[in-house]
C-alpha positions in Angstrom: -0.7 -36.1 9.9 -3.2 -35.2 7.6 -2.5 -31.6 5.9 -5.8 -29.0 6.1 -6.5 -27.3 2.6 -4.5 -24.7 1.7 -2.0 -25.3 4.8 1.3 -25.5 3.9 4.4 -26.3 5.4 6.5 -23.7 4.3 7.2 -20.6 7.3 4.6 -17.5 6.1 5.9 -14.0 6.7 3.9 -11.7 8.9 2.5 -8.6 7.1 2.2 -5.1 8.7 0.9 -1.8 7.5 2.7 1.5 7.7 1.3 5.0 7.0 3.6 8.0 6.3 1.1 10.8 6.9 2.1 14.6 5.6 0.4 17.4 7.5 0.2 20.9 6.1 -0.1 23.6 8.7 0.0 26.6 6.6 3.9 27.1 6.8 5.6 23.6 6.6 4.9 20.0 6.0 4.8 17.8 9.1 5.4 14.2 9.4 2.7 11.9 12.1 4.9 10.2 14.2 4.0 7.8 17.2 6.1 6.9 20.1 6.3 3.2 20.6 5.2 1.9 23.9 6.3 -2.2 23.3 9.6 -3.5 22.5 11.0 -3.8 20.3 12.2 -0.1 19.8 10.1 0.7 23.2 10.1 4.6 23.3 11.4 5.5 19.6 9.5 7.2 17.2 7.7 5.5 14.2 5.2 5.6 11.3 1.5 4.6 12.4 0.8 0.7 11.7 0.6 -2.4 12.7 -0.4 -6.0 12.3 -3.0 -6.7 9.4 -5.5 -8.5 10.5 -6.5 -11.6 8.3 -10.0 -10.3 7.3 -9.0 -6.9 5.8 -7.3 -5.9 3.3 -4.0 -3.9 3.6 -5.5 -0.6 3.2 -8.2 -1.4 5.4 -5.7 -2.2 8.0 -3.6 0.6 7.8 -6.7 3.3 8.2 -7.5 1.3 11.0 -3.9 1.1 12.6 -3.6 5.0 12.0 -7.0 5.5 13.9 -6.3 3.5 17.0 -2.7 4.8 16.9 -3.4 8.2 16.5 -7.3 9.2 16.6 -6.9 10.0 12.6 -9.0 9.4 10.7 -8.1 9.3 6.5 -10.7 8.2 3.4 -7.9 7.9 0.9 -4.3 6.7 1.7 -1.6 5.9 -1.1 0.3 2.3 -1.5 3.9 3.7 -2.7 6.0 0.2 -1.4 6.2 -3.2 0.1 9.7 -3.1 2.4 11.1 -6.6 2.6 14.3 -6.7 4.0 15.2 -10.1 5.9 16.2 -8.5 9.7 13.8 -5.6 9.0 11.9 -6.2 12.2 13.9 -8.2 15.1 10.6 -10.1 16.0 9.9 -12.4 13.4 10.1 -12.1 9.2 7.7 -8.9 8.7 7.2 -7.6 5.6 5.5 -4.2 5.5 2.9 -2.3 2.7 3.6 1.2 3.1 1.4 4.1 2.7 1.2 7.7 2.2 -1.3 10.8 2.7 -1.4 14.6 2.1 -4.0 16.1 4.8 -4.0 19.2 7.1 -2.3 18.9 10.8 -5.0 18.1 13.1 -5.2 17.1 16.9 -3.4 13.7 17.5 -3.5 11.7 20.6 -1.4 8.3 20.9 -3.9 4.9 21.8 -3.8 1.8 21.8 -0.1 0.5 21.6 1.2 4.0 21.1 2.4 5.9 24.1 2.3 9.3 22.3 1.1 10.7 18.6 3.3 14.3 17.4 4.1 15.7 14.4 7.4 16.7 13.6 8.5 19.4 10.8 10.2 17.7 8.0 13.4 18.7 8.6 13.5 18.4 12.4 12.8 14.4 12.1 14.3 12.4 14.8 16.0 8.8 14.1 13.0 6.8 13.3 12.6 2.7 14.2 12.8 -0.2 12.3 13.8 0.6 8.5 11.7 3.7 8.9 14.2 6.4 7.4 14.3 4.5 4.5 10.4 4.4 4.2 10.2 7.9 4.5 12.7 9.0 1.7 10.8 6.6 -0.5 7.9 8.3 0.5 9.0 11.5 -0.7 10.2 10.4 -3.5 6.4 8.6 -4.7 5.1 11.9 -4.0 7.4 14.1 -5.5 6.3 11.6 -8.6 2.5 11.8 -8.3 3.2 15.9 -8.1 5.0 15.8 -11.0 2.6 13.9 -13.2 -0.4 15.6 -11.8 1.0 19.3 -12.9 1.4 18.1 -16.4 -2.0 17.7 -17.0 -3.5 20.7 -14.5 -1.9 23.7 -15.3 -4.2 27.1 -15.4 -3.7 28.6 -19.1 -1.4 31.8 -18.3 -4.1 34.3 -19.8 -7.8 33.2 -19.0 -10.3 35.1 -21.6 -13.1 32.6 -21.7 -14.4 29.9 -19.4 -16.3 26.8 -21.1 -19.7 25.7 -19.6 -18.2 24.1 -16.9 -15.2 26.5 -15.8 -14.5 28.7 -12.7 -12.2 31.7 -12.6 -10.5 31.3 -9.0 -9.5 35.2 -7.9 -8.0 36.5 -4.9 -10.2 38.4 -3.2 -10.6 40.4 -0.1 -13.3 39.9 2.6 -15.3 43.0 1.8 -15.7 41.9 -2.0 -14.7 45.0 -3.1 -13.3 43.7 -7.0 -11.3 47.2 -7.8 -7.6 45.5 -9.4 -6.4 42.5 -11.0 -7.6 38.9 -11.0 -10.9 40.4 -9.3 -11.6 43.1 -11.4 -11.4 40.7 -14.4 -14.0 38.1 -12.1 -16.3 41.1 -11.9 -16.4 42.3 -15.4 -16.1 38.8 -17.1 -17.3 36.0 -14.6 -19.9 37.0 -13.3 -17.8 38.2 -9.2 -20.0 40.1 -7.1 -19.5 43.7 -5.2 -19.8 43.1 -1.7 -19.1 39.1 -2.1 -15.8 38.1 -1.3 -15.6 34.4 -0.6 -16.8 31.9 -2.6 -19.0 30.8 -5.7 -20.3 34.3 -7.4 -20.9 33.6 -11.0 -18.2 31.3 -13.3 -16.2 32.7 -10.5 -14.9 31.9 -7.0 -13.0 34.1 -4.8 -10.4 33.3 -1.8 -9.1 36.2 0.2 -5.9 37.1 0.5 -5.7 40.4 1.9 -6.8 39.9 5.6 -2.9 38.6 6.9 -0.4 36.8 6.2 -0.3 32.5 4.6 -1.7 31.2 8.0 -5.1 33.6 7.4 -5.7 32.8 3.7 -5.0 29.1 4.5 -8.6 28.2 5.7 -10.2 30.0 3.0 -8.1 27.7 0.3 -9.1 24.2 2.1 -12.9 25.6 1.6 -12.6 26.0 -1.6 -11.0 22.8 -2.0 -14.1 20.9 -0.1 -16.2 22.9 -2.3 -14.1 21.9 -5.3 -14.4 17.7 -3.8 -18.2 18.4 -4.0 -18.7 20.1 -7.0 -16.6 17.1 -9.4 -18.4 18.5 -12.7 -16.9 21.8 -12.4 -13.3 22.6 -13.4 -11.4 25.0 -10.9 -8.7 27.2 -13.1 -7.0 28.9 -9.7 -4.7 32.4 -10.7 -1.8 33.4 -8.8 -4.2 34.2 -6.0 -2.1 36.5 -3.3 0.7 37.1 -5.9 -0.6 40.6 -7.2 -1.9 43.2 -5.1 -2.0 41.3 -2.4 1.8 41.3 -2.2 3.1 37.6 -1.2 5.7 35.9 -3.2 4.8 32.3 -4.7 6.8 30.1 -2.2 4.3 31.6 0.8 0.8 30.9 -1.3 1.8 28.0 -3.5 1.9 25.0 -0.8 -1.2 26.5 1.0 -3.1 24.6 -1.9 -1.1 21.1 -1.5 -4.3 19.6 -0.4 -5.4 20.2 -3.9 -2.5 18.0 -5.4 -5.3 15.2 -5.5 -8.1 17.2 -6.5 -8.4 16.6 -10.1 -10.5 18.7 -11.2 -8.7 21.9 -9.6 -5.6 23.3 -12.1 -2.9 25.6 -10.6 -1.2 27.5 -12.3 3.0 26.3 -13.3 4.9 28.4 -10.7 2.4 26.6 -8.2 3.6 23.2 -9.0 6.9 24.1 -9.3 7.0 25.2 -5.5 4.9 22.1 -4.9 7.1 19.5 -6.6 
């Protein structure tokens, strides 16, 4: 028998994709789980992948395997491992390329080979399929890392008394924009804060308010400013201890609000911040 190009007569492991999704919901992190509807491991809970398909690339498949799975739908996802064990998957040899993301929890619904999408709390995870515990400590682990190395290059300085061209002073505010104390009296005086404004760009300033309730209300006004921050790549975002003055929270309610930031290179928080974060 003739052999075709590039045919060979070795066995060829399958691939698959896996993505271990974080969610932020203002108090916790969550994990995307999806409840398998096939065997094998029919009704257990598991990341979001699947197959690769042999015209995309891993990441391609894995966006696309979280979609169908879930409805969710991620720009940017993380490679962190390739899991090879031997009897990993009972089916066949399967290695898998694993994945990771930091987004906000958002309305899942299980599809295609899923018979359900939920997300768990971190520390109420149930036995996971396949090699899946393992996949997830790993995961925390690579983003533990990639915490680490990003706050050693994006601290805020401790005492801000000048911005460069391209700097913004990020204040807690409140929703009247009244700037009478702290972080936003120095906005108003210095950088350029508005009376009357409180959310937003007002000068070399940008304020976020944190005296309307507790972590939950300030959280929407911190993933603005982080979409603003995405937009605006040729400013630099020095955020203060926004919430920790006046306002009266401790570090360890305010700091993970801005975990969606973690990515965002050109936002700094300041060291207490990334020490909750890491």
């Amino acid at each position: 028998m003739e052999n075709k190009i590039y045919s060979y007569k070795y066995p060829h492991p399958a691939v698959t994709t896996d993505c271990v999704v974080f969610g932020f919901d203002g108090c916790q992190l969550n994990i995307l789980l999806i409840e398998r509807g096939n065997e094998p491991y029919k009704g257990c809970w598991a990341f979001p992948g699947g197959f690769m398909n042999m015209d995309e690339t891993a990441e391609e498949g894995a966006m696309r395997e979280l979609n169908e799975e879930t409805g969710l739908k991620l720009t940017q996802l993380k490679q962190f491992g390739a899991f090879t064990a031997v009897n990993r998957d009972p089916r066949e040899r399967v290695v898998t390329i694993a994945f990771y993301a930091l987004t906000k929890k958002s309305d899942v619904q299980g599809g295609d080979d899923a018979a359900k999408a939920r997300w768990f709390p971190l520390d109420e995870m149930p036995t996971l399929a396949f090699d899946h515990d393992n996949i997830l400590q790993k995961a925390i682990e690579q983003m533990k890392k990639d915490i680490y190395f990003e706050s050693l290059h994006r601290i805020t300085p401790e005492r801000i008394t000048k911005l460069d061209k391209n700097e913004i002073f990020v204040f807690g505010s409140n929703l009247e924009g009244a700037h009478g104390g702290g972080a936003a009296w120095q906005a108003y005086r210095e950088f350029g804060a508005i009376m009357g404004q409180g959310v937003g760009l007002q000068g070399q300033s940008y304020g976020i308010p944190t005296m309307h309730g507790g972590p939950k209300d300030i959280l929407p006004y911190v993933e603005e400013f982080i979409e603003f921050a995405k937009q605006h790549p040729e400013l630099t975002f020095l955020v203060t201890k926004i919430g920790c003055g006046i306002a009266g929270f401790m570090t360890k309610e305010i700091a993970p609000l801005f975990v969606g930031a973690v990515d965002v290179k050109n936002i700094f928080l300041p060291q207490d911040f990334w020490k909750e974060l890491i």
